[in-house]
C-alpha positions in Angstrom: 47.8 144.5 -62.7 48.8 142.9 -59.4 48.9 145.3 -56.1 51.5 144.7 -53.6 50.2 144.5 -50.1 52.1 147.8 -49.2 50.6 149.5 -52.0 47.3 148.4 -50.9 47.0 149.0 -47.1 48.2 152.5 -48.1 45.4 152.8 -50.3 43.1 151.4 -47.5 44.1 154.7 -45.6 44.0 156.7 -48.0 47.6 158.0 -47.9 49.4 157.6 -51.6 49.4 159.6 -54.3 49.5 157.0 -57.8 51.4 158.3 -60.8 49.3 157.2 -63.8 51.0 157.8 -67.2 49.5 160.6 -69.2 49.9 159.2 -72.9 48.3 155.9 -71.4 45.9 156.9 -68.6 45.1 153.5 -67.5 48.5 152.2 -67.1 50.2 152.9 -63.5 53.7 153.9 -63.5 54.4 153.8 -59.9 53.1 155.7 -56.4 54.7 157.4 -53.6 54.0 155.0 -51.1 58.2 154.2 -50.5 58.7 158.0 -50.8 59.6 160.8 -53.4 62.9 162.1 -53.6 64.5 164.9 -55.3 67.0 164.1 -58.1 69.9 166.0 -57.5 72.7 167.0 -60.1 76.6 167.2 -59.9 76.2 170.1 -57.8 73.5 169.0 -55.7 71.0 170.5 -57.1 67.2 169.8 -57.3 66.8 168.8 -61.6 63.0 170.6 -62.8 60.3 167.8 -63.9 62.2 164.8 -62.5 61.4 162.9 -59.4 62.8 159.5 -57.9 61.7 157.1 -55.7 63.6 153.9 -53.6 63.4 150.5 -54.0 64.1 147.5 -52.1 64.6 144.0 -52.0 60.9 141.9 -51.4 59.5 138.7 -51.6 57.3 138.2 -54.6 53.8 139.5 -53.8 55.6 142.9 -52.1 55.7 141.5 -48.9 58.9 142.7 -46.6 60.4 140.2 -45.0 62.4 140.6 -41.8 66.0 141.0 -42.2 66.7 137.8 -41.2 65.5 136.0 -43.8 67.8 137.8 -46.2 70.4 135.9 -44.6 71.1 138.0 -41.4 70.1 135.6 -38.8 68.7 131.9 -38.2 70.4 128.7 -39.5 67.3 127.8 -41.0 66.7 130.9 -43.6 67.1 130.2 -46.9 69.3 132.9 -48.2 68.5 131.8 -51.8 64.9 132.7 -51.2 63.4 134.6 -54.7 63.4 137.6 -54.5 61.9 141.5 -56.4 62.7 144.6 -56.7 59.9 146.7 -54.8 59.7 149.1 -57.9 60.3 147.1 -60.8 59.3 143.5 -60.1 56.1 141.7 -61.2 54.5 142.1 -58.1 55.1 145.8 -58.3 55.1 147.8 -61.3 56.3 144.9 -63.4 58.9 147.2 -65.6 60.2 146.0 -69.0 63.9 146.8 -69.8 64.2 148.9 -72.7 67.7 149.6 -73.5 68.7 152.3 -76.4 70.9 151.0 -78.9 73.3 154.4 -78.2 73.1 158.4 -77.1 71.6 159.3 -80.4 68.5 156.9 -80.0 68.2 158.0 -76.4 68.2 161.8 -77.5 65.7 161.2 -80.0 63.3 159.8 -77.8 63.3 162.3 -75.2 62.7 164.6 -78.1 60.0 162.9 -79.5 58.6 161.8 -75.7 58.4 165.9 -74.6 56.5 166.6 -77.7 53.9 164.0 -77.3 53.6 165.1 -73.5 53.0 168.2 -74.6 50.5 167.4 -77.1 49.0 165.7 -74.5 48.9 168.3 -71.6 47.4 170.3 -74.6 44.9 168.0 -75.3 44.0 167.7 -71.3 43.1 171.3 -71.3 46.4 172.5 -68.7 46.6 176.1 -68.7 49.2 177.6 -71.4 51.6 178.0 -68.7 52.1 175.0 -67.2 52.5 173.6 -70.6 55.3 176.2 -70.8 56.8 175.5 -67.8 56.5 171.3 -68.8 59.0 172.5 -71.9 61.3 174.7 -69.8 61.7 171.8 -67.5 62.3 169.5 -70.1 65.5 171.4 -71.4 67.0 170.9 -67.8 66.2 167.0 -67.0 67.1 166.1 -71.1 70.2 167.4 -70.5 70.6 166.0 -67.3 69.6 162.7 -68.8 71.7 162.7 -71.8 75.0 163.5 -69.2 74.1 160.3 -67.3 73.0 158.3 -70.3 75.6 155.7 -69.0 74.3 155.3 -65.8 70.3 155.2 -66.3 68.7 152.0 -67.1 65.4 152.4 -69.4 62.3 150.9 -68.4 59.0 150.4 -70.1 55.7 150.6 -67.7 53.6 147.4 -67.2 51.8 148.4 -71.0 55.7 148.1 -72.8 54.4 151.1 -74.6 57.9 152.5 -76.4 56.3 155.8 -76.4 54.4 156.4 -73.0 56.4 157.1 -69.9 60.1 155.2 -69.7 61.4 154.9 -66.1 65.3 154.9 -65.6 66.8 152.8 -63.1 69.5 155.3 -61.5 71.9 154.5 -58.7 72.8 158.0 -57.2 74.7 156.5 -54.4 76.9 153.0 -55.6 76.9 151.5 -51.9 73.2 151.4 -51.8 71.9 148.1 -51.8 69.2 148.8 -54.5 68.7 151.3 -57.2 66.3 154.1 -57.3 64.0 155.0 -60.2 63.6 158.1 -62.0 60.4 159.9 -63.4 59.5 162.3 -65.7 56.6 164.5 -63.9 54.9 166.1 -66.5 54.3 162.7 -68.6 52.4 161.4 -65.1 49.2 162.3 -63.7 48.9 162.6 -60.0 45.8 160.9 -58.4 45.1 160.7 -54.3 44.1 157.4 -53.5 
């Protein structure tokens, strides 16, 4: 898998934590290096076991490109220039899109997803109660999921391994310019780099 420049001068210092996903351990789901943010429901609060992180528009290889060459300056910018998503694209994460064929699908995977995570935190040796806590979680973000089925847009990780870790693309705010994505924490394992 190809690393985005960002991704790896912040490796070079040392400063990002990479999300690797727990039912496929050698498979990178994403990092931290743009942020983690909260995901917040209808009444602004924090959802237990999700997190999100931004994206933005790059030029293939993750390099950020002034703004003028998106078209906000010089007459000779090509304002056609390709273009990725910072998250998703191949230079990135390189996501698969995954729809569900309707709710019922969806609700069956999550279903299925929590119990091979928990399997799987079992299996790791995690103490009782964070496995616990993993399930207690999981009855909060599945039904914050199922709620906003219409708005998330499933995403296999860079294995397109149905049953590892999806990521939903999720636009929170409709004026932004680019959509965040959302994760399920206890399907990820955190490693420092």
């Amino acid at each position: 898998q190809k690393e985005s420049t960002l991704h790896l001068v912040l490796r070079l210092r040392g400063g990002i934590v990479a999300y690797y996903d727990l039912l496929d351990p050698n498979i990178e789901v994403t990092s931290d290096a743009a942020g983690v943010l909260d995901v917040l429901d209808d009444e602004g609060n924090a959802v237990p076991g999700l997190f999100m992180v931004p994206s933005s528009e790059v030029l293939p290889g993750g390099y950020a490109a002034p703004a003028e060459e998106f078209g906000g300056g010089g007459d000779d910018v090509d304002d056609n220039q390709e273009k990725e998503n910072s998250v998703s694209g191949p230079s990135a994460f390189n996501y698969t899109q995954m729809p569900f064929g309707n709710k019922n699908e969806f609700k069956e995977w999550i279903k299925g997803y929590c119990q091979r995570v928990r399997q799987g935190l079992k299996d790791k040796g995690t103490a009782p109660e964070d496995v616990k806590q993993f399930m207690s979680d999981a009855k909060s973000f599945a039904g914050f999921l199922l709620k906003k089925y219409k708005d998330l847009v499933p995403y296999m990780q860079s294995a397109c391994n149905a049953d590892g870790s999806i990521v939903f693309e999720y636009w929170p705010d409709e004026s932004a310019s680019q959509p965040n994505f959302l994760y399920i924490k206890g399907g990820l394992i955190e490693t420092k780099c």
